[in-house]
N, CA, C and O of each residue as an XYZ file, in Angstrom:
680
protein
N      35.089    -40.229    -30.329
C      36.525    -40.180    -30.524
C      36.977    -41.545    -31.045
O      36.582    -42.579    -30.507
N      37.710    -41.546    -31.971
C      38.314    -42.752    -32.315
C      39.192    -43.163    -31.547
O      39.834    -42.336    -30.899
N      39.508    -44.838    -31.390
C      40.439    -45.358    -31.005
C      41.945    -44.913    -31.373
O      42.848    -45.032    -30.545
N      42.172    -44.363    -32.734
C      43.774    -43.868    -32.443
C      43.510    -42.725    -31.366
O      44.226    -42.936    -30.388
N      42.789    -41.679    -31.225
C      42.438    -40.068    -31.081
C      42.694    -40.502    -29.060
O      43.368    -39.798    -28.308
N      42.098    -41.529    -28.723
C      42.187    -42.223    -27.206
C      43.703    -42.460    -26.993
O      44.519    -42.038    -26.174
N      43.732    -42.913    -27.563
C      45.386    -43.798    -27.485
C      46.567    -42.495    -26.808
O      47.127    -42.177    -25.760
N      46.417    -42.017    -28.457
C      47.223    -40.409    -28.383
C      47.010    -39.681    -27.417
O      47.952    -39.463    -26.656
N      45.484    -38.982    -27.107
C      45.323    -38.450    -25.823
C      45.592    -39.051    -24.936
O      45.938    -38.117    -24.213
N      45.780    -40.221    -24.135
C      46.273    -41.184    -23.279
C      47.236    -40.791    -23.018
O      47.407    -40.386    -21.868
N      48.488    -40.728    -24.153
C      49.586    -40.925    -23.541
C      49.905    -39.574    -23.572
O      50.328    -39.190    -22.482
N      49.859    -38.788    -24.352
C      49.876    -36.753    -24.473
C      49.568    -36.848    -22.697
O      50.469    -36.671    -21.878
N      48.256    -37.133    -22.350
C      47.899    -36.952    -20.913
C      49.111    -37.335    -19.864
O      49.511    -36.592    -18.967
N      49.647    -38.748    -20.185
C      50.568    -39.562    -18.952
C      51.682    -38.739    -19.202
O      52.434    -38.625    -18.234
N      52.061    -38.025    -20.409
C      53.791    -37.254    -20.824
C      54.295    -38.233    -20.964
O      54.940    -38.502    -19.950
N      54.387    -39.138    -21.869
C      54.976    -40.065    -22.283
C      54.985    -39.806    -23.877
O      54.026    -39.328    -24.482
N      56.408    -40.254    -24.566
C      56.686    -40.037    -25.527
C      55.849    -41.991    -26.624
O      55.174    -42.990    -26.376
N      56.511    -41.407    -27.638
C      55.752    -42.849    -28.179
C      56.982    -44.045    -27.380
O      56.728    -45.011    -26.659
N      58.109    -43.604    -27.770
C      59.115    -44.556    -27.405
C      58.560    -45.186    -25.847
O      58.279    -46.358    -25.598
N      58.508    -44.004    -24.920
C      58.625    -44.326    -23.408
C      57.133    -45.544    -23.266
O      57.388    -46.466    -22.491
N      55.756    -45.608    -23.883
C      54.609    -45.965    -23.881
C      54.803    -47.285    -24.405
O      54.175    -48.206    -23.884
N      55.682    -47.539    -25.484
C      56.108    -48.643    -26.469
C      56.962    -49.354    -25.163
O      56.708    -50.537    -24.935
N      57.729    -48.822    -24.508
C      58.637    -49.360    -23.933
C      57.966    -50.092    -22.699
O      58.367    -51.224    -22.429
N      56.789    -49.410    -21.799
C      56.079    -49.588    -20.730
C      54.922    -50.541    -20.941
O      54.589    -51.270    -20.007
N      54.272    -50.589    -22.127
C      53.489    -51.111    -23.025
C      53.920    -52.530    -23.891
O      53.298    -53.232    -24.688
N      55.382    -52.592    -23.291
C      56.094    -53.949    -24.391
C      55.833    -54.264    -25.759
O      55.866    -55.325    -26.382
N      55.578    -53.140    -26.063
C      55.718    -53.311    -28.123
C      56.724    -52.070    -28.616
O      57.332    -51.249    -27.929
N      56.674    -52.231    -29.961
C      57.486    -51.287    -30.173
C      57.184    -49.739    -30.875
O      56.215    -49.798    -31.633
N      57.683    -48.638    -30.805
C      57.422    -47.457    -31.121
C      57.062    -47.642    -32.620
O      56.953    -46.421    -32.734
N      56.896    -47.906    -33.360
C      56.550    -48.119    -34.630
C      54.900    -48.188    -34.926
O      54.163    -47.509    -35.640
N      54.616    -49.613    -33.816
C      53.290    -49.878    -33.417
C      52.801    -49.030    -32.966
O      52.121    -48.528    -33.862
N      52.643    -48.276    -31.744
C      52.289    -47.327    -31.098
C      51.772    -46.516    -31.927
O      50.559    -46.313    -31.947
N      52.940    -45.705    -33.048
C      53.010    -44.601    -33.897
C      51.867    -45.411    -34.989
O      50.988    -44.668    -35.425
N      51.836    -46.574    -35.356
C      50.104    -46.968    -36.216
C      49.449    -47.107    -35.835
O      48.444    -47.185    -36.542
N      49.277    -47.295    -34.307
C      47.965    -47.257    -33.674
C      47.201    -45.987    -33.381
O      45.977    -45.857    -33.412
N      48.448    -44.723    -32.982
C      48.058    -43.502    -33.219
C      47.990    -42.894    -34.526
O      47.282    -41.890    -34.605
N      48.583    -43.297    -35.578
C      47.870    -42.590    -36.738
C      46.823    -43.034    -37.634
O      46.701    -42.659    -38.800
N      45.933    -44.006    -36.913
C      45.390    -44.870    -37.885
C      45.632    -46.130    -38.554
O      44.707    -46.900    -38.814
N      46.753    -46.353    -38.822
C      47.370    -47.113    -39.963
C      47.280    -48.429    -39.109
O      48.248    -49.119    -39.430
N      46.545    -49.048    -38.183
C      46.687    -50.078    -37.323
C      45.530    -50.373    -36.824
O      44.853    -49.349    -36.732
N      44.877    -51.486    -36.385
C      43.891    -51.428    -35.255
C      44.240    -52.309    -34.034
O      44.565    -53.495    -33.987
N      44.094    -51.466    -33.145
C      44.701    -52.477    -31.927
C      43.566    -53.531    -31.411
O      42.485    -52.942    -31.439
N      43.460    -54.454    -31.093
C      42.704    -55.700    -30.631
C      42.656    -54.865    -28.968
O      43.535    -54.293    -28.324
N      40.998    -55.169    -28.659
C      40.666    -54.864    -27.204
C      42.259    -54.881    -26.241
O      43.039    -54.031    -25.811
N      42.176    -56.008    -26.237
C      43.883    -56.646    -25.335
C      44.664    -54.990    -25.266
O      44.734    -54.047    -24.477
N      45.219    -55.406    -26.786
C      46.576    -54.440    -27.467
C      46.090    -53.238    -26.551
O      46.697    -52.889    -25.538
N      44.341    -52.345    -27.257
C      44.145    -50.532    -26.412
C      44.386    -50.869    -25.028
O      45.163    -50.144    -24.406
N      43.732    -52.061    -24.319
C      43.671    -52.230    -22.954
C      45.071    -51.701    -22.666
O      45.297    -50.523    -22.389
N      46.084    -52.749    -22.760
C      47.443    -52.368    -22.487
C      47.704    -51.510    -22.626
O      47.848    -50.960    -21.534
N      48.016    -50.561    -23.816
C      48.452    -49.312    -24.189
C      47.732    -48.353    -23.184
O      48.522    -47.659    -22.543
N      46.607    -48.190    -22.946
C      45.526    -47.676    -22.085
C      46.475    -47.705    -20.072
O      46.842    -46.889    -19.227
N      46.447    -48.877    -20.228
C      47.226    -48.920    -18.902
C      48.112    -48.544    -18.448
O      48.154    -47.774    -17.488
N      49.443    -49.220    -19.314
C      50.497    -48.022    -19.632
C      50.804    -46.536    -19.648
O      51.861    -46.077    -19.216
N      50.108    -46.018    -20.019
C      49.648    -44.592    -19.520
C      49.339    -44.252    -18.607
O      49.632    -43.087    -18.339
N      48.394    -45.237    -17.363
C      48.059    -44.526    -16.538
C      46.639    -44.518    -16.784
O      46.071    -43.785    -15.974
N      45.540    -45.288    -17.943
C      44.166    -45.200    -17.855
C      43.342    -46.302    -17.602
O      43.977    -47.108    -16.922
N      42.349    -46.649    -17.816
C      41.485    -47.669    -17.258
C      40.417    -47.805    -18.730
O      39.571    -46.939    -18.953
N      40.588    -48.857    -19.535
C      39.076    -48.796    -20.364
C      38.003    -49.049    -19.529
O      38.050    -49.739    -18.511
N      36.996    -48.458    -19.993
C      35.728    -48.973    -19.375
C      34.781    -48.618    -20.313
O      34.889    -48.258    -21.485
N      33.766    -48.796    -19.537
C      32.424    -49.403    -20.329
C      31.264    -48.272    -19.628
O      30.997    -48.438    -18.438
N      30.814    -47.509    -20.134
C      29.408    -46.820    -19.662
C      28.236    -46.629    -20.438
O      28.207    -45.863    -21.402
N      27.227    -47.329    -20.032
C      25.903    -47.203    -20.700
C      26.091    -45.360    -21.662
O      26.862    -44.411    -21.522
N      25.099    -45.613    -22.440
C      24.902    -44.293    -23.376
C      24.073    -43.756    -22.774
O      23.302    -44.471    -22.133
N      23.949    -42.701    -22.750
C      22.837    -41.662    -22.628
C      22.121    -41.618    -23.691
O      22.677    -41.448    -24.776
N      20.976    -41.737    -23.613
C      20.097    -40.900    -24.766
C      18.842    -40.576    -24.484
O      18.218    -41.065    -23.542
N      18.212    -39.391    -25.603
C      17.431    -38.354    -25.226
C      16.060    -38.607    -25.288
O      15.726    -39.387    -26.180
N      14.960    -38.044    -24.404
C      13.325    -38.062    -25.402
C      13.506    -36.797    -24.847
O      14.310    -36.195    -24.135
N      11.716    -36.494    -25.857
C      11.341    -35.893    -25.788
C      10.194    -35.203    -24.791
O       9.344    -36.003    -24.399
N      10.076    -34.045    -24.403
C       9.104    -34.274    -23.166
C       8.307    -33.397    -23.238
O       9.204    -32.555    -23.189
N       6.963    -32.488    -23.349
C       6.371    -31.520    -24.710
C       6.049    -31.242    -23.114
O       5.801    -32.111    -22.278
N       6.128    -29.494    -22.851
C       6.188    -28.592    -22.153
C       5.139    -27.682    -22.137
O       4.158    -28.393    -22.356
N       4.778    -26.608    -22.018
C       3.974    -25.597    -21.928
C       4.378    -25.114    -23.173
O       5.401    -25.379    -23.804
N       3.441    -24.365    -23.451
C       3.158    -23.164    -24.665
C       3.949    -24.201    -25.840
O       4.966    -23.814    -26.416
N       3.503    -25.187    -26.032
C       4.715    -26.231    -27.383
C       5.605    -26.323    -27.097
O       6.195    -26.798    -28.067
N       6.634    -26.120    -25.902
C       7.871    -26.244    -25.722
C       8.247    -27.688    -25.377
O       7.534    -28.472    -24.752
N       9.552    -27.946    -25.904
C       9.596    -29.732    -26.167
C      11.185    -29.847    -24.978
O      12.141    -29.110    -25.219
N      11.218    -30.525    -24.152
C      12.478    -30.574    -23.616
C      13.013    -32.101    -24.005
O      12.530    -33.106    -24.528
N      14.059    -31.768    -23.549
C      15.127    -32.929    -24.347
C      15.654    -33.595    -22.901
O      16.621    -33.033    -22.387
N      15.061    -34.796    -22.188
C      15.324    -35.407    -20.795
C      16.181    -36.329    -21.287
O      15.811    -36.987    -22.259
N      17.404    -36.540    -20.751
C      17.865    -37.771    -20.726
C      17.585    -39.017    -20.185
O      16.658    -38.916    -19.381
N      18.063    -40.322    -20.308
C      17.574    -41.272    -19.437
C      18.196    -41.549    -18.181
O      17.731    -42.294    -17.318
N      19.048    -41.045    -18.131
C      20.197    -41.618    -16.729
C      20.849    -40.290    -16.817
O      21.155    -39.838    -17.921
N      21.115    -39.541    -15.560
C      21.520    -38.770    -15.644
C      23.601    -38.605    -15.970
O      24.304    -39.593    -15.758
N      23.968    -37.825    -16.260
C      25.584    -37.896    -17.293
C      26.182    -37.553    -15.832
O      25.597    -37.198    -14.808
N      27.767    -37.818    -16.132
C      28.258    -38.088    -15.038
C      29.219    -36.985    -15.564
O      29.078    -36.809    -16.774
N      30.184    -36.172    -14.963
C      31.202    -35.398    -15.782
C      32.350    -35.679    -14.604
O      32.349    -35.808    -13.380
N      33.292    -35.698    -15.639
C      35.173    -35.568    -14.760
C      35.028    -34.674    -13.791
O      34.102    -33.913    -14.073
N      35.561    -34.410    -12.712
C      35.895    -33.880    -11.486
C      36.255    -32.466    -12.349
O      35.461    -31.526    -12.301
N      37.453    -32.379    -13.110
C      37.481    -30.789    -13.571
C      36.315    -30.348    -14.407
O      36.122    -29.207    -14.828
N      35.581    -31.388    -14.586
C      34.778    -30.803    -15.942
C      33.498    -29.713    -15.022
O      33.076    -28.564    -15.153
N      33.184    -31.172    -13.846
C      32.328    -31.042    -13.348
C      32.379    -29.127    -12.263
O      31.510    -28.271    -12.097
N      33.724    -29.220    -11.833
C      34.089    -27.793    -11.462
C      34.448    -27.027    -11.843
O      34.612    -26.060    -11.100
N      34.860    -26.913    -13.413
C      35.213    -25.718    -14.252
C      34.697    -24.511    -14.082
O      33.726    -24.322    -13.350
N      35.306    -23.557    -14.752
C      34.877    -22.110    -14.910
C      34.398    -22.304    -16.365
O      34.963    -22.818    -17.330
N      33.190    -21.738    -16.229
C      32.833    -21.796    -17.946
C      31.712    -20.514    -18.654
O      30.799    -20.008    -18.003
N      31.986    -20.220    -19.868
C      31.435    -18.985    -20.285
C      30.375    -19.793    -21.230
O      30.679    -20.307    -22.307
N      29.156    -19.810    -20.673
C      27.977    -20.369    -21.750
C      27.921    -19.798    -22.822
O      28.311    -18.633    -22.758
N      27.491    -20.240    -24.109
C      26.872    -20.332    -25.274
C      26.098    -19.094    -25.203
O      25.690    -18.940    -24.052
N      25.666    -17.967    -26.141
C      24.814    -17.165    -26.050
C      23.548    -17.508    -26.396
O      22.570    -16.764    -26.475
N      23.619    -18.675    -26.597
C      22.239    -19.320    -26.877
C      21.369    -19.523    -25.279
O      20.147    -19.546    -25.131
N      22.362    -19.647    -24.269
C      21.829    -20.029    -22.853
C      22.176    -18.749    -21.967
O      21.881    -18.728    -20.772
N      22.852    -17.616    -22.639
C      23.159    -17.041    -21.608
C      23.064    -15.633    -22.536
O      24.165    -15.137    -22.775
N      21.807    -14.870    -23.131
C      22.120    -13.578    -24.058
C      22.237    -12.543    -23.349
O      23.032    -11.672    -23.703
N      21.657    -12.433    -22.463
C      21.444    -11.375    -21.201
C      23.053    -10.803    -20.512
O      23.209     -9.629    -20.180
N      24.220    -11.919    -20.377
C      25.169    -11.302    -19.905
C      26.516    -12.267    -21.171
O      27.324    -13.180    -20.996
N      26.282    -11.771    -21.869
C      27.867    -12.708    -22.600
C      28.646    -12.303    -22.146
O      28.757    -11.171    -21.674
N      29.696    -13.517    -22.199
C      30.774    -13.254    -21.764
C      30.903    -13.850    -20.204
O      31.878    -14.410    -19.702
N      29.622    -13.552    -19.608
C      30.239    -13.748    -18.161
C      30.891    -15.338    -17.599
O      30.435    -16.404    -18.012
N      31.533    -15.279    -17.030
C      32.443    -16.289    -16.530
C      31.565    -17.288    -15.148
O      31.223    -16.585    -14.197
N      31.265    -18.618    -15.048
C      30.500    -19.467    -13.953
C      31.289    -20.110    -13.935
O      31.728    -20.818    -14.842
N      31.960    -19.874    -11.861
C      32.752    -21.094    -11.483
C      31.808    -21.984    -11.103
O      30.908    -21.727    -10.303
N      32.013    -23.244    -11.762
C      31.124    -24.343    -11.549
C      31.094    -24.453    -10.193
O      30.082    -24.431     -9.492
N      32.458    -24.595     -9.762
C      33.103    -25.074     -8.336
C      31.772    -24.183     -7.024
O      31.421    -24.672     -5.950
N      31.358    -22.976     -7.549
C      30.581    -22.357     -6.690
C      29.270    -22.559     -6.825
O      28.637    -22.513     -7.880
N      28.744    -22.850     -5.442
C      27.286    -23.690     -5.657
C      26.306    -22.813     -6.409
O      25.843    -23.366     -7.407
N      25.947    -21.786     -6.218
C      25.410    -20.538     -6.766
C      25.160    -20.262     -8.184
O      24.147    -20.239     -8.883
N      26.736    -20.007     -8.436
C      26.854    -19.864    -10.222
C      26.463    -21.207    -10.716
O      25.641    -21.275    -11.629
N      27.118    -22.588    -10.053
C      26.648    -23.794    -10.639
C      24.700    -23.869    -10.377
O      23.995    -24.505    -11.161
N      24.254    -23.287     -9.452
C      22.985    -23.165     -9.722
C      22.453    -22.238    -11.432
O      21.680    -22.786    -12.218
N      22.874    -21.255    -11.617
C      22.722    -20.413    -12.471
C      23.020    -21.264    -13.517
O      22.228    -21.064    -14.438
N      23.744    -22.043    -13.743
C      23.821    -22.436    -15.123
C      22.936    -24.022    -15.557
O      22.528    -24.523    -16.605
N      22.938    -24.369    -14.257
C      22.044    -25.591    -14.060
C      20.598    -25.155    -14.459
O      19.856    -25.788    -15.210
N      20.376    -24.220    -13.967
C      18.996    -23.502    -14.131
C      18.878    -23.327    -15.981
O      18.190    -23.996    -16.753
N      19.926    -22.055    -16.321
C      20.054    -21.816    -17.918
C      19.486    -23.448    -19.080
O      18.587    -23.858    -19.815
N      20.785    -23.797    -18.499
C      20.784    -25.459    -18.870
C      19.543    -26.751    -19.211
O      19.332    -27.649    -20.025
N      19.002    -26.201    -18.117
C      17.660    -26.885    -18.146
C      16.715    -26.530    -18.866
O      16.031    -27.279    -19.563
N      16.611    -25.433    -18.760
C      15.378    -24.349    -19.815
C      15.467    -23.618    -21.280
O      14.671    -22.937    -21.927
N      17.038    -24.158    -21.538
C      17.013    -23.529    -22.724
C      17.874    -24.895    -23.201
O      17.329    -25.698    -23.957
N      18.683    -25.025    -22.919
C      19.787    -26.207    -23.467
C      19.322    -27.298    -24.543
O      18.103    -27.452    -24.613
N      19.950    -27.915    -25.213
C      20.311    -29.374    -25.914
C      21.248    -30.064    -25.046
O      22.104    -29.699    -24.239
N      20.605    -31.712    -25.674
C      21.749    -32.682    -25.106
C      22.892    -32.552    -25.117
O      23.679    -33.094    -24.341
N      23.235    -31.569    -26.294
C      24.770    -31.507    -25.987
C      25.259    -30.520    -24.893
O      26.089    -30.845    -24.044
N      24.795    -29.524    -24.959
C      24.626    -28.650    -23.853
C      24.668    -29.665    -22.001
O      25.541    -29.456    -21.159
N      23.664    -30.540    -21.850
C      23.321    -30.750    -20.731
C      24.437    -31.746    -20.840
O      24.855    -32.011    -19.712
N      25.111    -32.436    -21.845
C      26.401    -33.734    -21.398
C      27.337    -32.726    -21.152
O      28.084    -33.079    -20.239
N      27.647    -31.454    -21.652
C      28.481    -30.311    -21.010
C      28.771    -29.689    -19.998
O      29.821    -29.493    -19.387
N      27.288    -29.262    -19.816
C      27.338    -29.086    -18.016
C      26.794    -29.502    -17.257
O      27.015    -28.827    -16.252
N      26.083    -30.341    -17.030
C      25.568    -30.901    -16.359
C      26.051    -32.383    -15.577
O      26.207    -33.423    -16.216
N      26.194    -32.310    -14.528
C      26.706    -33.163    -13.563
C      25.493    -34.116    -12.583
O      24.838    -33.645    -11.653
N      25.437    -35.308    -13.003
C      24.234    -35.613    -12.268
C      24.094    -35.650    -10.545
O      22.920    -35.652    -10.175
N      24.658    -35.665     -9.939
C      25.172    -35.996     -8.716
C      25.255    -34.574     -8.017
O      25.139    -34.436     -6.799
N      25.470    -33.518     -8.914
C      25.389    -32.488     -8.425
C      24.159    -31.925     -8.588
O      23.741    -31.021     -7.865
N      23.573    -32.392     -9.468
C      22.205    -31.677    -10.027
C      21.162    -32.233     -8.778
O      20.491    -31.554     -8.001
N      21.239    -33.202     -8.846
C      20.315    -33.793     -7.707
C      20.556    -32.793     -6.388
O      19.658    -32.123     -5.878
N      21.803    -32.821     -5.982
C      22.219    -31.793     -4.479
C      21.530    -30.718     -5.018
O      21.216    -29.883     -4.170
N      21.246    -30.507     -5.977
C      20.876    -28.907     -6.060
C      19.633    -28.472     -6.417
O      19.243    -27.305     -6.444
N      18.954    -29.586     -6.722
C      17.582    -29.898     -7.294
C      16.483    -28.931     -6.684
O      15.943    -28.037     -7.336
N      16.181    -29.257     -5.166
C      15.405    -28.319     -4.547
C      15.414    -26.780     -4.225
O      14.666    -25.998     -3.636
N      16.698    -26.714     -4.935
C      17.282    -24.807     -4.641
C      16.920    -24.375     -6.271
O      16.774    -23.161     -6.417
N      16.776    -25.115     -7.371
C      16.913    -24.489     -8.295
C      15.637    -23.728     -8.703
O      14.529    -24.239     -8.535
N      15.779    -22.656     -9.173
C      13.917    -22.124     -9.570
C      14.432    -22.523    -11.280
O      15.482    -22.375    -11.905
N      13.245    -23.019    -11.557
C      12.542    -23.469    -12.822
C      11.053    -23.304    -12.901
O      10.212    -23.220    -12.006
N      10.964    -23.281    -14.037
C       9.383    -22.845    -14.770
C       8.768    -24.593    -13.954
O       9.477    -25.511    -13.541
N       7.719    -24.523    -13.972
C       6.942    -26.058    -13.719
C       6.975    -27.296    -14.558
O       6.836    -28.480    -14.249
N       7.233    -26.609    -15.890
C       7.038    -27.633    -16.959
C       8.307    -28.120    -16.993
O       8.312    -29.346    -17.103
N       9.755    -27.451    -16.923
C      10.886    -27.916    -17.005
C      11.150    -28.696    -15.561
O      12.047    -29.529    -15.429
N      10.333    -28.347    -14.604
C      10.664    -28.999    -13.319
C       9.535    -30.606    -13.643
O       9.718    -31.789    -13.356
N       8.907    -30.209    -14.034
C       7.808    -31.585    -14.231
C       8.344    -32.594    -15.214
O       8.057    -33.791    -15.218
N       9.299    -31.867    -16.192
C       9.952    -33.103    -17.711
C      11.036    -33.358    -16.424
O      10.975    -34.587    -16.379
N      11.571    -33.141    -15.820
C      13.148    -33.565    -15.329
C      13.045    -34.283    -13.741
O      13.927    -34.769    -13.032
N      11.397    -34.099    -13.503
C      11.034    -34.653    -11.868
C      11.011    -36.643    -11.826
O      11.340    -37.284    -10.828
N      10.553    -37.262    -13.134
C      10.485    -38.303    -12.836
C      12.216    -38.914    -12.900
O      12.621    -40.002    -12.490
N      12.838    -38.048    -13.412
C      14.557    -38.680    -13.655
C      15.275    -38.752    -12.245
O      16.085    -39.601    -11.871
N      14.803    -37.698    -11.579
C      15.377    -37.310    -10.219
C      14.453    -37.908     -9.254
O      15.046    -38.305     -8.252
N      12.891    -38.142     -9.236
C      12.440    -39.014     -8.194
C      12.903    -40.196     -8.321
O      12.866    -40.777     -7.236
N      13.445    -41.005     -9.386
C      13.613    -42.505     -9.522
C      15.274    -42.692     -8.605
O      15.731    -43.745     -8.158
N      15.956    -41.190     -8.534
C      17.061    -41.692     -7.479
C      17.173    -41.386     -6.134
O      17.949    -41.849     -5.298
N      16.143    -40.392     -6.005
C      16.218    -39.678     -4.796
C      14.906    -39.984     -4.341
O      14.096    -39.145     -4.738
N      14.283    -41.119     -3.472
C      12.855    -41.244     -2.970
C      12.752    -40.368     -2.485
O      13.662    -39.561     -2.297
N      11.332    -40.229     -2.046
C      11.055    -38.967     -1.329
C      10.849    -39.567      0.218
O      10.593    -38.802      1.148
């Protein structure tokens, strides 16, 4: 997401108009309105503020990124290095998977919020998914709680065992 695309969602999020953000923010609606359309770049400082003003916090989180981890029968899984962290709603949503992870029932609806269905898709997730897929649903903190309930093939439990022994000793 770009820095205007933050800004805007920021303040869309707090319900603040440009004026009210400009006003809370001590610059003026003009600025605001080029920082959200592009036409501006705000200096760390400048987003910080604007950021605050709203009601957000910049921060800083390591990246995720992927290897590769070669499975049974050629199958290649995609492990991250640190497991992804997701927002509180993200992390409990209701969500209708991809038919790529879910062909057997489209359509059907998984409240994350329920340990069960969030097993079911944790499971899907793991064995069929992409990174983008697993920064979607996948919650690390929950995955771990759920680690020993989930059934997986061996090979998907064996690519994803050294990520989860390095936080959870045995």
């Amino acid at each position: 997401m770009s820095v205007a695309g933050l800004l805007e969602e920021a303040r869309h999020k707090a319900g603040l108009t440009q004026d009210q953000l400009a006003q809370q923010a001590h610059t003026s609606r003009t600025a605001v309105s080029a920082y959200e359309n592009g036409r501006k770049k705000p200096t760390l400082d400048t987003a910080e503020r604007l950021l605050s003003a709203s009601g957000f916090e910049l921060d800083m989180r390591p990246r995720i990124t992927f290897h590769p981890v070669p499975g049974a029968r050629g199958r290649v899984y995609q492990v991250p290095d640190q497991l992804p962290s997701l927002p509180l709603p993200k992390a409990l949503a209701t969500v209708v998977l991809p038919l790529s992870l879910n062909w057997s029932q489209p359509g059907r609806q998984y409240h994350l919020r329920d340990r069960s269905d969030r097993a079911r898709v944790y499971e899907a997730v793991l064995r069929e998914g992409d990174e983008k897929e697993v920064l979607t649903y996948i919650d690390g903190v929950l995955l771990v709680d759920l680690w020993d309930e989930l059934v997986l093939p061996r090979d998907v439990r064996a690519a994803w065992d050294p990520l989860i022994a390095e936080l959870v000793p045995a």
